[in-house]
N, C-alpha and C positions, 0 to 999 in steps of 0.2 A: 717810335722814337724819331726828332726830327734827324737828317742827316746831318752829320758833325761837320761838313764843310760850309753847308749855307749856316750852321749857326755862329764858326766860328772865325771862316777866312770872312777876310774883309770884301768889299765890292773895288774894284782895279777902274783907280781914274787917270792917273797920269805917271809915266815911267817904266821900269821895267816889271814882266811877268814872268814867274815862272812854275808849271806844274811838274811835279818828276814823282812818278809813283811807280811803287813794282809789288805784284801779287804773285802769289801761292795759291793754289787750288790743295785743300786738303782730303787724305783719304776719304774721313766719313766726318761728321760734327764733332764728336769727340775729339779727335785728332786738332780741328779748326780753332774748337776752343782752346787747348792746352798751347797752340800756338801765340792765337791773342795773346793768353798771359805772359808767355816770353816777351811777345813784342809789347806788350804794355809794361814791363816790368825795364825792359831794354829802353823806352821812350823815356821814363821817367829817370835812370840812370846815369844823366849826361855827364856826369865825370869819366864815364867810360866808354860814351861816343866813339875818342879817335881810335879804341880798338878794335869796334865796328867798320872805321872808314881808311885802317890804313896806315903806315908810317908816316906820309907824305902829307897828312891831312892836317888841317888845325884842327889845338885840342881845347876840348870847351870845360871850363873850370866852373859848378853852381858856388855862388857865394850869395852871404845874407843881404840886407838890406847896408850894413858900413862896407862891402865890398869884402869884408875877411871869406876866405874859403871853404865851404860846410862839407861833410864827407856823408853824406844825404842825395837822398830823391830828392829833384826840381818840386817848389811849392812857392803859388803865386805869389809874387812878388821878393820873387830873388832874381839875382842877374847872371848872366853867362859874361866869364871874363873869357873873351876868345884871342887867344894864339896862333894867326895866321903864319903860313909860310914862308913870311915876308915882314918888310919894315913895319911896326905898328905906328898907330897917332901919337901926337908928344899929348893929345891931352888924357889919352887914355893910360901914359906912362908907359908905352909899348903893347896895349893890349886893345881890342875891340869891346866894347860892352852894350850888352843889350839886356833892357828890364824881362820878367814874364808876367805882361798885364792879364795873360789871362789862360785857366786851365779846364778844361771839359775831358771829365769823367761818365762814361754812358754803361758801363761793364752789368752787363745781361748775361752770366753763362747761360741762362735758359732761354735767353729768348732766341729768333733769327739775326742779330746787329746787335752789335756791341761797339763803344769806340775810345778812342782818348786823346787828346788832345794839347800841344802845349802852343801858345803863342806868343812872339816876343818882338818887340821894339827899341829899334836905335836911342841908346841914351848918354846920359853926361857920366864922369864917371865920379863910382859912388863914396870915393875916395876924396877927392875932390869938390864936389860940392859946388862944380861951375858952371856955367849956362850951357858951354860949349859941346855940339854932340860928340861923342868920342866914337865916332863909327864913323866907316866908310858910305854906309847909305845917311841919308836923309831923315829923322823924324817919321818922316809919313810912312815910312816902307815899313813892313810885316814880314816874317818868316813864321810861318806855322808848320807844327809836323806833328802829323796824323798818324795810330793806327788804330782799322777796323776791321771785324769781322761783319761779310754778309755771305751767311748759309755757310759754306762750304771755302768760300774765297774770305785769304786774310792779305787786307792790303794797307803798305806804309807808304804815306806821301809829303813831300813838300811843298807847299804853295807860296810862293812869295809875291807880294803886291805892293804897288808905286815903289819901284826900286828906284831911288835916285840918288848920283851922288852925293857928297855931302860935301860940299864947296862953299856952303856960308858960316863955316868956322872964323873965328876971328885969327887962326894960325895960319901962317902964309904955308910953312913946311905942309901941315896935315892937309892944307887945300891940294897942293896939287897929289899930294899921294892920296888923299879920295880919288880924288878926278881919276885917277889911273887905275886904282884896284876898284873902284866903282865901277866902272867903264866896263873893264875887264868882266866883271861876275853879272852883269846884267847881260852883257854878248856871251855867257855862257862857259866862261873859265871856270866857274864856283859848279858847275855842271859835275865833275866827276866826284866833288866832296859828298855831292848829294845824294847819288845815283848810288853812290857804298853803303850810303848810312841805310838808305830805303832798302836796299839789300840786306844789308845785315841786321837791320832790327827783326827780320824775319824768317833769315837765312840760314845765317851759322848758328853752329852747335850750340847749346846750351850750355 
């Protein structure tokens, strides 16, 4: 199987990066596998992300393609309405939103690697219907989150690519609050939102 990062992070041209991944070494195979299916079951869950990441953390809402909120596993092309802990965009109506343009399913219990995949993109929101991106990054920026098993080692990761603010809103308010929490999560603030999730998709209990 190809590896689920070159097929599905993007290539990093301009902006910020970020890798944050944490592993498990498991007893024997069996063990590795039954972990996977936690954390692949956990990946796809994200209504229930911020109990993985925390009190302190935003919380990530999947909703359909009109924005309404679905009580369902992530499936391409819904969106995460995110709840930062902090002012949202007026165009987002107080909320961040990003599409899932794309999902990679590789689940092998028999073989060595297994993986899964979700990735998503800054958009308008889908409520609205307006050009304007309702995120703190950029259009170009990607947040992907991985987990895999190879052998024995099960590991969940972030990659995030061309992280940039997102200053060419036509909203004078949501410009400079990009510019700030932009700022902020690419120098590494959005670091300990991360760093919980990758733990906890693998971590805690079941």
């Amino acid at each position: 199987m190809q590896d689920i990062k070159e097929k599905i992070v993007p290539q990093q041209h301009e902006g910020g990066k970020k890798d944050i991944t944490h592993t498990v070494v498991a007893i024997d195979e069996d063990a590795a596998r039954k972990l996977f299916v936690i954390a692949r079951n956990r990946l796809y869950d994200v209504n229930r992300w911020h109990e993985l990441c925390g009190p302190a953390s935003a919380t990530f809402s999947i909703t359909d393609g009109n924005g309404d909120q679905v009580n369902r596993t992530a499936e391409k092309g819904d969106y995460f309405q995110i709840d930062l802990p902090a002012p949202g965009p007026t165009e987002g109506k107080g909320h961040d939103w990003v599409y899932i343009e794309a999902i990679e399913d590789q689940s092998d219990s028999t073989g060595p690697y297994e993986s899964a995949a979700i990735r998503v993109r800054p958009t308008q929101n889908p409520k609205e219907k307006g050009d304007n991106v309702a995120h703190f990054f950029e259009n170009e920026a990607t947040s992907t989150f991985v987990v895999e098993r190879k052998g024995l080692e099960v590991t969940a990761a972030v990659f995030g690519r061309n992280e940039k603010p997102n200053t060419s809103t036509d909203n004078i308010i949501d410009k400079v609050r990009n510019a700030i929490v932009g700022v902020t999560a690419i120098f590494g603030l959005s670091n300990a939102q991360w760093n919980s999730l990758v733990k906890g998709l693998i971590e805690q209990e079941s």
